[in-house]
C-alpha positions as CSV (number, residue, x, y, z in Angstrom):
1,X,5.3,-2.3,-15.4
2,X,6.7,-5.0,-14.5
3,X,5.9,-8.7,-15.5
4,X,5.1,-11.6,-13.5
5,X,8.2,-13.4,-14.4
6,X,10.5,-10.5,-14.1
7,X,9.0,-9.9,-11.1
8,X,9.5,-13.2,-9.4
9,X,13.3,-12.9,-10.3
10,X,13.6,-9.7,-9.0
11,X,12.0,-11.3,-5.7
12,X,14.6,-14.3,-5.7
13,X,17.4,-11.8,-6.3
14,X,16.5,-9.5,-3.6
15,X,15.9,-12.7,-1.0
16,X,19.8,-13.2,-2.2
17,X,20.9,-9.9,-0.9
18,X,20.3,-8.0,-4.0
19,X,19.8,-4.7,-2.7
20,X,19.5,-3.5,-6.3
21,X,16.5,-6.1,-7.1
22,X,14.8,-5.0,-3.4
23,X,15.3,-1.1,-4.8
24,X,13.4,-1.6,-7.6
25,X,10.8,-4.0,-7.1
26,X,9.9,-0.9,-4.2
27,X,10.3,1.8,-6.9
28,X,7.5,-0.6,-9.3
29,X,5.6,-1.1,-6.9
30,X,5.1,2.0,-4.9
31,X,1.8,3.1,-6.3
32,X,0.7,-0.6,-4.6
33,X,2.1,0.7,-1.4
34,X,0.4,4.0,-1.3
35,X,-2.6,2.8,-1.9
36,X,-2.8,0.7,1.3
37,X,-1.2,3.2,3.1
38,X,-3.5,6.0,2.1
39,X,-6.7,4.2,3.6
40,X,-4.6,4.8,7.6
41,X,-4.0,8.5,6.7
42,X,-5.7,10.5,9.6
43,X,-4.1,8.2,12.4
44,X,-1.2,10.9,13.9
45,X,1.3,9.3,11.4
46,X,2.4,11.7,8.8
47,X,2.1,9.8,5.2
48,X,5.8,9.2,4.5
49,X,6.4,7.6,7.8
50,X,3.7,5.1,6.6
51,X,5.2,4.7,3.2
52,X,8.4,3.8,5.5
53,X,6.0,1.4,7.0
54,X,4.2,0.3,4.5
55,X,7.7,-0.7,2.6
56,X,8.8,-2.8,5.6
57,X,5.8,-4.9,5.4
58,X,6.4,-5.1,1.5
59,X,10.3,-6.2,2.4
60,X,8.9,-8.8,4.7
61,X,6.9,-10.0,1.6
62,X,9.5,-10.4,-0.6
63,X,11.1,-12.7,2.6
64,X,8.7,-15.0,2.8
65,X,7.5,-14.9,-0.8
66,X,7.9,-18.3,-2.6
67,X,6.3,-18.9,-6.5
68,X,5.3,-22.3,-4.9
69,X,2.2,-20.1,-3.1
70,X,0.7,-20.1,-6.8
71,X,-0.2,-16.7,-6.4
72,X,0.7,-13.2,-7.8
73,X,3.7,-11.6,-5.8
74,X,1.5,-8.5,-5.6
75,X,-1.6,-9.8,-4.4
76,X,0.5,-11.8,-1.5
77,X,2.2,-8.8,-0.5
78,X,-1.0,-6.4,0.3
79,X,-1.9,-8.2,3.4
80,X,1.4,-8.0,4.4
81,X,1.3,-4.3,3.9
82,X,-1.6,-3.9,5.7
83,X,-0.6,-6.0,8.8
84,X,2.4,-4.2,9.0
85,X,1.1,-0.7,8.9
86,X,-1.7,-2.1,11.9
87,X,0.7,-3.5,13.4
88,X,2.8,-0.2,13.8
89,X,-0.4,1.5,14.7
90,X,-1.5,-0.9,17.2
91,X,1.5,-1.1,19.2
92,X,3.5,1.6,18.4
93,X,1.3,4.1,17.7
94,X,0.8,8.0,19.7
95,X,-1.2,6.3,22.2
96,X,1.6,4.0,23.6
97,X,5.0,4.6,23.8
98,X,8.2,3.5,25.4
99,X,10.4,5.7,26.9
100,X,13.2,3.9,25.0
101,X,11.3,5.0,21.6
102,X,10.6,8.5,22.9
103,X,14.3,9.0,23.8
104,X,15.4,8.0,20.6
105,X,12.8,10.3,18.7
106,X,14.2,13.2,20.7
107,X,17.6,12.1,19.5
108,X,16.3,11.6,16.0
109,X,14.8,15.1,16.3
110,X,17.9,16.8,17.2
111,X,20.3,15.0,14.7
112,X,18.0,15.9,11.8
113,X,17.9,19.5,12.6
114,X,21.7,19.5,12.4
115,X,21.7,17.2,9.6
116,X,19.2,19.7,7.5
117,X,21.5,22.9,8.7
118,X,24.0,21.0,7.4
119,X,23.5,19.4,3.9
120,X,19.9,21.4,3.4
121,X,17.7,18.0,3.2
122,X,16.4,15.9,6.0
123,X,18.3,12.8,6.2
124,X,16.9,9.7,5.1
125,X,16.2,6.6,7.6
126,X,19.2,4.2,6.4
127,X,20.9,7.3,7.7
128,X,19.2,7.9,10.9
129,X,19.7,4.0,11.3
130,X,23.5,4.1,10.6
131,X,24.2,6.9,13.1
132,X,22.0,5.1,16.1
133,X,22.7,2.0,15.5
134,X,19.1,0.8,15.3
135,X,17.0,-1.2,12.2
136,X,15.5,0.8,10.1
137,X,12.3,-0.2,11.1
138,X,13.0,0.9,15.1
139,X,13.9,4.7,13.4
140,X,10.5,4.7,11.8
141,X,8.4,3.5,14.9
142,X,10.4,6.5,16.8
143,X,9.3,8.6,14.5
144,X,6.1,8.1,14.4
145,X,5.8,8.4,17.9
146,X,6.6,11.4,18.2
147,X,3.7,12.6,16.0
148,X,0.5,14.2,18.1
149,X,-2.8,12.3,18.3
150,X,-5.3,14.3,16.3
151,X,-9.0,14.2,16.7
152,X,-11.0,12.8,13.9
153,X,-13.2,16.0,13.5
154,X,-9.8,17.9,13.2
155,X,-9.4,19.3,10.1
156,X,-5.8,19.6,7.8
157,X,-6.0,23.3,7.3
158,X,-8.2,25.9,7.3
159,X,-9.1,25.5,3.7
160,X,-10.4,21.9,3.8
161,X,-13.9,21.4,4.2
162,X,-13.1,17.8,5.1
163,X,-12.6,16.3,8.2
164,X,-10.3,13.3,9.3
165,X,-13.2,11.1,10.1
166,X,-14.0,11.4,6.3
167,X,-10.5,9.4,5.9
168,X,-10.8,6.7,7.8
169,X,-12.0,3.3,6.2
170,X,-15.9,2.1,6.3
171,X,-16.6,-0.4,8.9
172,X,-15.2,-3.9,8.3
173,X,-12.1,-3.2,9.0
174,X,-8.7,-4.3,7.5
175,X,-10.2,-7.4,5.9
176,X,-12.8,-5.3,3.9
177,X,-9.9,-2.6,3.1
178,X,-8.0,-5.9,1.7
179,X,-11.3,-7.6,-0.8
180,X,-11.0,-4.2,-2.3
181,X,-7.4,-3.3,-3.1
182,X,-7.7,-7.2,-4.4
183,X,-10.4,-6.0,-6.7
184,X,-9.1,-3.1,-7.6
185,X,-5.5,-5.2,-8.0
186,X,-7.9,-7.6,-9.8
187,X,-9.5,-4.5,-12.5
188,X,-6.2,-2.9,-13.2
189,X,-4.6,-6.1,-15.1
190,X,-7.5,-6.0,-17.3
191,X,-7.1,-4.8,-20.9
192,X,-8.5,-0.9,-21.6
193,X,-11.7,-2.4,-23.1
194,X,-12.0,-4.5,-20.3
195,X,-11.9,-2.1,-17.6
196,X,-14.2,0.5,-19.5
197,X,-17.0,-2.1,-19.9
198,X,-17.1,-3.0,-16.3
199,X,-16.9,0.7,-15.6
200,X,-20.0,1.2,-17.5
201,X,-22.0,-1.7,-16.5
202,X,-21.4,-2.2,-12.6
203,X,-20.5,1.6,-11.7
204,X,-22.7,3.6,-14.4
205,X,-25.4,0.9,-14.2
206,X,-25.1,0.8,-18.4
207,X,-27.3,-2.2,-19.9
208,X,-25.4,-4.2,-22.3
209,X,-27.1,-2.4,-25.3
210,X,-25.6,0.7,-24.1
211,X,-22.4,-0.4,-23.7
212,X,-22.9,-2.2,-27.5
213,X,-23.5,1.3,-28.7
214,X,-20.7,2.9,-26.9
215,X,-18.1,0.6,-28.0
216,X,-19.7,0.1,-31.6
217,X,-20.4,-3.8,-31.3
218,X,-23.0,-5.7,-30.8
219,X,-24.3,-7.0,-27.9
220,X,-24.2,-10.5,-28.4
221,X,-20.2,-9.6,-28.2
222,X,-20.6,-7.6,-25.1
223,X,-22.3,-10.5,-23.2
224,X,-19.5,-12.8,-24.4
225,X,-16.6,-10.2,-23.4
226,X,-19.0,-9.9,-20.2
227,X,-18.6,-13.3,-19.2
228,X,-14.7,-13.7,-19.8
229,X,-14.4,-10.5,-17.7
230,X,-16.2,-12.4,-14.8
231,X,-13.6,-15.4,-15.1
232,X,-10.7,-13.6,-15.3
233,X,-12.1,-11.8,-12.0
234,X,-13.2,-14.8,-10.1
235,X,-10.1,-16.3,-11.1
236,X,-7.9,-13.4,-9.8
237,X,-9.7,-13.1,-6.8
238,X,-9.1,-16.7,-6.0
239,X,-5.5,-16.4,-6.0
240,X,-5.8,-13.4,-3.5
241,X,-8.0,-15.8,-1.2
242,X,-5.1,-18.6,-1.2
243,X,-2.6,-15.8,-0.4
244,X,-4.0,-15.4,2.9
C-alpha cells in the first residue's frame, strides 16, 4: 500500500505525462475503484465497463488533484469516481443513445470479433481507441450502450436467489453512497486493534467490558483507545467534507 507521500508524487508525476506513475497509482488503487463501482452494478452496464468508467473519473482526479486541497488523494478522488460513473449513466446510459455512439458500438462489436479470432483475447480499449480514432472514454460510453436494459426483478442466472433490485444502493442517493465509502475509507487506515474494537462496539453492540475482556486489557484503556478512535475518525471525515 501505498503512502501518502508516495502517493502524491506518483500524482505529480502522472499530471507530468507519466504514464508509468498513472499505471500504477490505478493498479494501488483499484480495490478503491471497485468499490464505488460495485454499488451501480445492476444498471445494463457490465462491471468492467464501469471499472473503465470508474478509472476515467479517477484519471480526472489525478488532473485536478493538488496537495494544496489538504486532503487525502484518496478521499478527493471518490467523488470523482462516483460523478463519473453517474455521469455515464445519466447521459449515456441504455435509455439514451446517439446514433453516432450506436454506430460506433456496432463497429466496436465487429472489430472485436475479428480481433478475438485473431489473437484469442478481446482487445483492450487503448486499442479499440487507436483503431477508431476516438478517446478512450468515447470507446467505453459506446460500449456501454450497447448493453440491454434489464429489469430490476431480473435475476443473473437461474441459480441466484437474488434479484437486481437487491443491488441497487438504499435511498439517499450518491451522496449517502459517498459518507460511507468515506467511512469505510476512514476504518481501513486504522491500526488492526483499532478496527476490531469498533467492530465490536458499534457493529456487535459489545460494552467496553467486553471488549476489555476480549482484548485482555482493562477498560479504563479501552475508553481511552475509544476516544482516540473517535478523533482520528472525526478528523478523517473532515478532510473528506473539504474535498467536496
Amino acid at each position: 500500500m501505498l503512502s501518502k507521500e508516495d502517493t502524491h508524487l506518483l500524482v505529480a508525476k502522472a499530471k507530468e505525462g507519466d504514464n508509468a506513475a498513472k499505471e500504477r497509482l490505478i493498479q494501488e488503487n483499484s480495490p478503491l475503484i471497485k468499490s464505488v463501482i460495485r454499488r451501480f452494478r445492476g444498471r445494463g452496464v457490465e462491471y468492467e465497463d464501469l471499472f473503465q468508467i470508474g478509472a476515467i473519473g479517477f484519471l480526472k482526479a489525478i488532473s485536478n488533484f493538488s496537495e494544496g486541497f489538504g486532503v487525502k488523494f484518496t478521499t478527493y478522488a471518490v467523488p470523482m469516481i462516483c460523478g463519473e460513473v453517474m455521469r455515464f449513466l445519466r447521459d449515456d446510459g441504455s435509455v439514451k443513445v446517439s446514433r453516432t455512439l450506436k454506430a460506433l458500438a456496432v463497429k466496436i462489436a465487429s472489430f472485436t470479433e475479428e480481433y478475438r479470432a485473431r489473437t484469442g483475447e478481446s482487445p483492450a480499449v487503448d486499442v479499440l481507441a487507436e483503431e477508431f480514432k476516438v478517446e478512450a472514454q468515447e470507446i467505453v460510453y459506446a460500449i456501454g450502450s450497447s448493453k440491454p436494459t434489464l429489469s430490476i426483478y431480473q435475476k443473473e442466472s437461474e441459480e441466484d436467489k437474488g434479484e437486481l433490485i437487491d443491488r441497487i444502493p438504499a435511498q439517499g442517493g450518491a451522496e449517502e453512497m459517498v459518507e460511507r465509502l468515506a467511512v469505510k475509507d476512514a476504518v481501513s487506515r486504522l491500526t488492526s486493534r483499532e478496527q476490531t474494537i469498533v467492530s465490536l462496539r458499534y457493529f456487535q453492540d459489545k460494552t467496553q467490558a467486553d471488549v476489555a475482556l476480549t482484548l485482555g486489557i482493562s477498560q479504563v484503556q479501552v475508553s481511552r483507545l475509544e476516544s482516540g478512535i473517535i478523533k482520528k475518525l472525526r478528523e478523517r471525515l473532515g478532510e473528506h467534507e473539504k474535498a467536496e
